[in-house]
Residue frames as qw, qx, qy, qz and C-alpha x, y, z in Angstrom:
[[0.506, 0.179, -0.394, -0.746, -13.08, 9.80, 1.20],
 [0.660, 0.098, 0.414, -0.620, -15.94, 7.35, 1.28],
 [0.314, -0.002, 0.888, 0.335, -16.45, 4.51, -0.91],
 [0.483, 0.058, -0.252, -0.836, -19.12, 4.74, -3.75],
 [0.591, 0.143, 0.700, -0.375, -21.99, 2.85, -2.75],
 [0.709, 0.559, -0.074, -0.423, -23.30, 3.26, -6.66],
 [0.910, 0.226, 0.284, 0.200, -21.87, 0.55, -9.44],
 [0.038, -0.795, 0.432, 0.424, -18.81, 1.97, -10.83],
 [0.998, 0.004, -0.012, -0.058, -16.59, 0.87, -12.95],
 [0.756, -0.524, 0.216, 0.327, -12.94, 0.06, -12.29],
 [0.194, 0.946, -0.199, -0.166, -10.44, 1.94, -13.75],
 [0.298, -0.432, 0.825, 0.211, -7.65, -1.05, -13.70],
 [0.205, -0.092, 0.919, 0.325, -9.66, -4.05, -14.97],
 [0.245, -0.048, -0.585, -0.772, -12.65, -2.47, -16.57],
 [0.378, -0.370, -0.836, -0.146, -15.52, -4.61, -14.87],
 [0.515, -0.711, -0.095, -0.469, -18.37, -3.22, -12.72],
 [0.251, 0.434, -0.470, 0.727, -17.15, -2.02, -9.32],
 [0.502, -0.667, -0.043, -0.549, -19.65, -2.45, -6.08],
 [0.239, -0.885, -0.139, 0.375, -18.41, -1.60, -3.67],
 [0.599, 0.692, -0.056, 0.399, -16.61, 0.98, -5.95],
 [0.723, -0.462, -0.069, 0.510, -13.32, 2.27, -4.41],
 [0.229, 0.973, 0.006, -0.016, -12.76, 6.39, -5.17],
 [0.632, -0.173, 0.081, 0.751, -10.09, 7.09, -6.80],
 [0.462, 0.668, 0.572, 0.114, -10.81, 10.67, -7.53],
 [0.066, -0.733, 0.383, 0.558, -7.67, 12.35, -8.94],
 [0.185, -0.134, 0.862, 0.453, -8.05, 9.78, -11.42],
 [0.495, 0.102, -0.215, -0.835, -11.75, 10.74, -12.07],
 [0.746, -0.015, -0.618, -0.247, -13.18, 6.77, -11.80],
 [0.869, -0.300, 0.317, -0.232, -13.28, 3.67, -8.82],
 [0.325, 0.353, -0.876, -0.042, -11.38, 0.71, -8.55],
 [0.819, -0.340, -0.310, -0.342, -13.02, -2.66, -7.38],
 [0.794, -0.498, 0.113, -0.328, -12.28, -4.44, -4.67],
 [0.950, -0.005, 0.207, 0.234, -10.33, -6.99, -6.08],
 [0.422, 0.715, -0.142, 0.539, -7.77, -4.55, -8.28],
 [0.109, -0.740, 0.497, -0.440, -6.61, -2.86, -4.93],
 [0.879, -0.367, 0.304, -0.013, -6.17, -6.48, -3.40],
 [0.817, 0.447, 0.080, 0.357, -4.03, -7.06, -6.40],
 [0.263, 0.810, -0.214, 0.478, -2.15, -3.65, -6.18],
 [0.624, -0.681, 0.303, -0.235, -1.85, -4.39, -2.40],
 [0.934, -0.033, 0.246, 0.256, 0.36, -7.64, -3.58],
 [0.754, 0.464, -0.080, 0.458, 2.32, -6.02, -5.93],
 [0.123, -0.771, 0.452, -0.431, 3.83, -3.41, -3.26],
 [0.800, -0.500, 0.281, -0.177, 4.20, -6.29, -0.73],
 [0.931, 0.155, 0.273, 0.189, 5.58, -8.91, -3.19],
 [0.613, 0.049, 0.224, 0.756, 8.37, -6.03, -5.20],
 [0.105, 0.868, 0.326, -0.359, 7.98, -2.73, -3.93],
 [0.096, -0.711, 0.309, 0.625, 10.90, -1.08, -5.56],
 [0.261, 0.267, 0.789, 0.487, 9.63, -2.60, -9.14],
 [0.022, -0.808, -0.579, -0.105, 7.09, 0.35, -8.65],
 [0.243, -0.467, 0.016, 0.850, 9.08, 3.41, -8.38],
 [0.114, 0.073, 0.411, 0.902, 7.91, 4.52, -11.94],
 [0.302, -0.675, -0.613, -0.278, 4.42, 4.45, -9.99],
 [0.539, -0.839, -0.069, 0.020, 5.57, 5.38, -6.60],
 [0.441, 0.771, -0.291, 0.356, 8.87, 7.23, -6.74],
 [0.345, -0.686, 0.476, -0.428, 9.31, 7.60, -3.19],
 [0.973, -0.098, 0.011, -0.206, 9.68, 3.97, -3.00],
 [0.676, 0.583, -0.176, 0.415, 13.07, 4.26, -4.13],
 [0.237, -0.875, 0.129, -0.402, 14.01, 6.52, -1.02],
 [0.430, -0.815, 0.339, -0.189, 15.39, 4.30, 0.80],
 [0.795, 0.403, -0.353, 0.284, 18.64, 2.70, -0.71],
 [0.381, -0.840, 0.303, -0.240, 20.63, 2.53, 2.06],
 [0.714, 0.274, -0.615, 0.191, 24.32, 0.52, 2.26],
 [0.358, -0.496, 0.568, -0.551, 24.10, 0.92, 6.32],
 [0.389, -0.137, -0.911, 0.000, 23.86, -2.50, 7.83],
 [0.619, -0.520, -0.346, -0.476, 20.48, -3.17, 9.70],
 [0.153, -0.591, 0.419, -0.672, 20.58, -2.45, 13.06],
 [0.598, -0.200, -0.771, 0.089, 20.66, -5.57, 16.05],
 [0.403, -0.490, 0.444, -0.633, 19.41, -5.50, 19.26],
 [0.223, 0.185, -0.914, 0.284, 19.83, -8.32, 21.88],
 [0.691, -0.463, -0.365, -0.418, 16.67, -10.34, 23.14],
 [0.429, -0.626, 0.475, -0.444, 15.97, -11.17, 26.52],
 [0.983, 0.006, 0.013, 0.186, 17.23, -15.00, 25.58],
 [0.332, -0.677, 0.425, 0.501, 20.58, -13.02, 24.81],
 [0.601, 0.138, 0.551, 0.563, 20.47, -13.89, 20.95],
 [0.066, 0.569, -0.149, -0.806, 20.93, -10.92, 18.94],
 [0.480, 0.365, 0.765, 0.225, 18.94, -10.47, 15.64],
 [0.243, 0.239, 0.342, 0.876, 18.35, -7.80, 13.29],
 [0.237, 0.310, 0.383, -0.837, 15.85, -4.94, 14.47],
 [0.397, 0.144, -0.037, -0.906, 13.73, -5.64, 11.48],
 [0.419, -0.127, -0.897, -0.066, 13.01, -9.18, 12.39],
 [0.118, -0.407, -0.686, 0.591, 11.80, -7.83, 15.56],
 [0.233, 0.297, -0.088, -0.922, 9.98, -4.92, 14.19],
 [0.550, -0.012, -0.619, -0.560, 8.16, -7.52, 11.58],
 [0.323, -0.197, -0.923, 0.068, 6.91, -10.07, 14.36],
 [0.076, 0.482, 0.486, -0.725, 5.18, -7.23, 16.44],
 [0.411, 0.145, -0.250, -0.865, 3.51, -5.84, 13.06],
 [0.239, -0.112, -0.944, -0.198, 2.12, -9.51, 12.83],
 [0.109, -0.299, -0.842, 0.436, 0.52, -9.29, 15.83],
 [0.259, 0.305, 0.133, -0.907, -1.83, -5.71, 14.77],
 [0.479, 0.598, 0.632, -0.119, -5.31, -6.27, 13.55],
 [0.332, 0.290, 0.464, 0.769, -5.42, -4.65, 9.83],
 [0.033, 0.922, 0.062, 0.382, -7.08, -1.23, 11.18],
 [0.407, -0.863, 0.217, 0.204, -3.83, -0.73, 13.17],
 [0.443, -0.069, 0.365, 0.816, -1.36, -1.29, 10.34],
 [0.311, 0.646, 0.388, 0.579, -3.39, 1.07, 8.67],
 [0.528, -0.845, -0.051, 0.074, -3.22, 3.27, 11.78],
 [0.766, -0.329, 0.307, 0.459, 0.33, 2.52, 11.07],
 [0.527, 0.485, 0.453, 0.530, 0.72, 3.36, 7.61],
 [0.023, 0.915, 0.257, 0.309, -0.78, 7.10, 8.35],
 [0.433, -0.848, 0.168, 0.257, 1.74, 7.68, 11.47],
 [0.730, -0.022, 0.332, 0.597, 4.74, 6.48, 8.88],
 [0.270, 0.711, 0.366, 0.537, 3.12, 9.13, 6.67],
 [0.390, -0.879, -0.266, 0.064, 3.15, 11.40, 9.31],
 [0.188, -0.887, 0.382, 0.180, 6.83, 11.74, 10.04],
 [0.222, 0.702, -0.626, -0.255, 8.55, 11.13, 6.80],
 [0.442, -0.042, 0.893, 0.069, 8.38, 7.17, 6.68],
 [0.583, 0.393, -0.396, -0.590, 7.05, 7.37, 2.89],
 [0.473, 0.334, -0.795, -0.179, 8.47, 3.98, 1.69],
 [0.037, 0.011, -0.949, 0.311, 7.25, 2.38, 5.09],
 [0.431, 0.395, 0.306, -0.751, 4.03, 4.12, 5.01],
 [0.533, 0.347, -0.538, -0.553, 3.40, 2.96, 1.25],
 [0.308, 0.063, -0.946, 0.074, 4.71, -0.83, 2.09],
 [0.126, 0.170, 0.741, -0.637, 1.94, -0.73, 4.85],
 [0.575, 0.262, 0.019, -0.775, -0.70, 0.38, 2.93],
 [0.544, 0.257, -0.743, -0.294, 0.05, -1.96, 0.28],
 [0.355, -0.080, -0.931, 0.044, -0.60, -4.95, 3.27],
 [0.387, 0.115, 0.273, -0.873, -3.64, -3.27, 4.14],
 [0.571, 0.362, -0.360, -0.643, -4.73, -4.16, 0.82],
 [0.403, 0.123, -0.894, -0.152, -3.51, -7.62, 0.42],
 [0.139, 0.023, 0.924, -0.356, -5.50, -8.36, 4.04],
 [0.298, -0.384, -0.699, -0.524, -9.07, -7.63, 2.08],
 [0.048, -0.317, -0.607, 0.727, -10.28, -5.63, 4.61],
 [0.358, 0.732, 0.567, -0.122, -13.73, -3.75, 4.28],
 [0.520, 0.563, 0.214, 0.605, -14.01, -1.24, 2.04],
 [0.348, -0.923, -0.022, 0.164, -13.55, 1.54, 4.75],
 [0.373, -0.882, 0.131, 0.257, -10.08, 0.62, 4.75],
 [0.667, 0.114, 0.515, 0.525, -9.38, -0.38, 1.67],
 [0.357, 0.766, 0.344, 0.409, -10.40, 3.06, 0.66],
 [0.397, -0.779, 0.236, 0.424, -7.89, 4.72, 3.81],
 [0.754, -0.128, 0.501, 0.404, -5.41, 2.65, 1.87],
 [0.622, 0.474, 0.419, 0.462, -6.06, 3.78, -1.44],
 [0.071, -0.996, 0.047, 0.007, -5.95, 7.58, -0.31],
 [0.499, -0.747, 0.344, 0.274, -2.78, 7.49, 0.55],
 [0.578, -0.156, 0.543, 0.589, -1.17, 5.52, -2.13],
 [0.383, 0.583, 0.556, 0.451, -3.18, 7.46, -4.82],
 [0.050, -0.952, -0.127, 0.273, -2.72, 10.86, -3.57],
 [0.611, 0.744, -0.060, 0.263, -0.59, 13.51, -5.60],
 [0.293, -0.822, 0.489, 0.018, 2.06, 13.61, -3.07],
 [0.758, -0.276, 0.576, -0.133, 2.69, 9.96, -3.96],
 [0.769, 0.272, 0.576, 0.058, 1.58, 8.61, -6.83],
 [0.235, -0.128, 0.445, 0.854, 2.88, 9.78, -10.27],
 [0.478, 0.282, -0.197, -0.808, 0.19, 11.40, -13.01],
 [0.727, 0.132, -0.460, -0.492, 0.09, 8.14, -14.89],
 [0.359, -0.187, 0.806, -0.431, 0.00, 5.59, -11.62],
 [0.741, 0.335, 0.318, -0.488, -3.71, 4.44, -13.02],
 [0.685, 0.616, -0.242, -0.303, -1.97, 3.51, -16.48],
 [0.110, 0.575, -0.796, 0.154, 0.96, 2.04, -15.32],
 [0.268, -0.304, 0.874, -0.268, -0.58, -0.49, -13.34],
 [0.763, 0.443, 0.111, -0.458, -2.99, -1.09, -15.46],
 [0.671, 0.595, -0.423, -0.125, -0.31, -2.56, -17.87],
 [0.077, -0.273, 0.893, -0.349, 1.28, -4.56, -14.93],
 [0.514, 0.022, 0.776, -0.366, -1.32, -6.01, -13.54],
 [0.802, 0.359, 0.447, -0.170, -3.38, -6.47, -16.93],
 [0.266, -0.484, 0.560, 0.618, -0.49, -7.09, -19.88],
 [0.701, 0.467, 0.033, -0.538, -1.61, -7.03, -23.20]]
């Protein structure tokens, strides 16, 4: 889906929207600046958002994190090494990313990715990939739009 080119207005913090950002299982737009925001809170404490995103939750896991052995010979957890190569992708290949997690069953990684789409303020192309995904009904709960609404703006 396409951004709205028209004025909208955001469905989190209420103020005119341009570019507006479809959200439209939730009938409305979000600006620009709301999904930069929403993009922090996954990054910053995803699994404080399960009662938005459930699947966040998925992946409790007491296994210790897997090491593999650099070619200095110090050994270091695979998802140090895994996080310095994501560094290196321009922000339409984590989002490239995000869709292949989605692809085969990497929810919770696929979500966490989106979510640093968002935070990099990218155009609205792919701040509106981004929001597909995390707002679709496979994902998001019914009242996702309300919920963070009351997170990000508390009364």
């Amino acid at each position: 889906m396409e951004p709205i080119t028209d004025l909208a207005t955001c469905l989190l913090c209420g103020a005119g929207a341009s570019p507006a950002l479809n959200l439209p299982r939730f009938a409305g737009a979000a600006c620009q600046g709301c999904a930069q925001r929403v993009g922090h809170l996954l990054v910053q404490d995803p699994t404080s958002l399960t009662d938005i995103w459930p699947l966040l939750a998925d992946d409790v896991d007491d296994e210790p994190e897997p090491s593999v052995q650099r070619a200095d010979g110090k050994t270091v957890e695979l998802r140090q090494v895994i996080a310095e190569m994501k560094r290196e992708l321009s922000v339409e290949d984590r989002m490239k990313l995000a869709e292949m997690y989605g692809e085969i069953g990497l929810i919770r990684e696929q979500l966490e990715e989106c979510g640093r789409v968002l935070v990099a303020a990218p155009a609205a192309g792919l701040a509106q990939r981004a929001l597909d995904v995390l707002f679709s009904e496979e994902l998001c709960s019914p009242r996702g739009i309300e919920e963070l609404r009351g997170r990000m703006f508390p009364a």
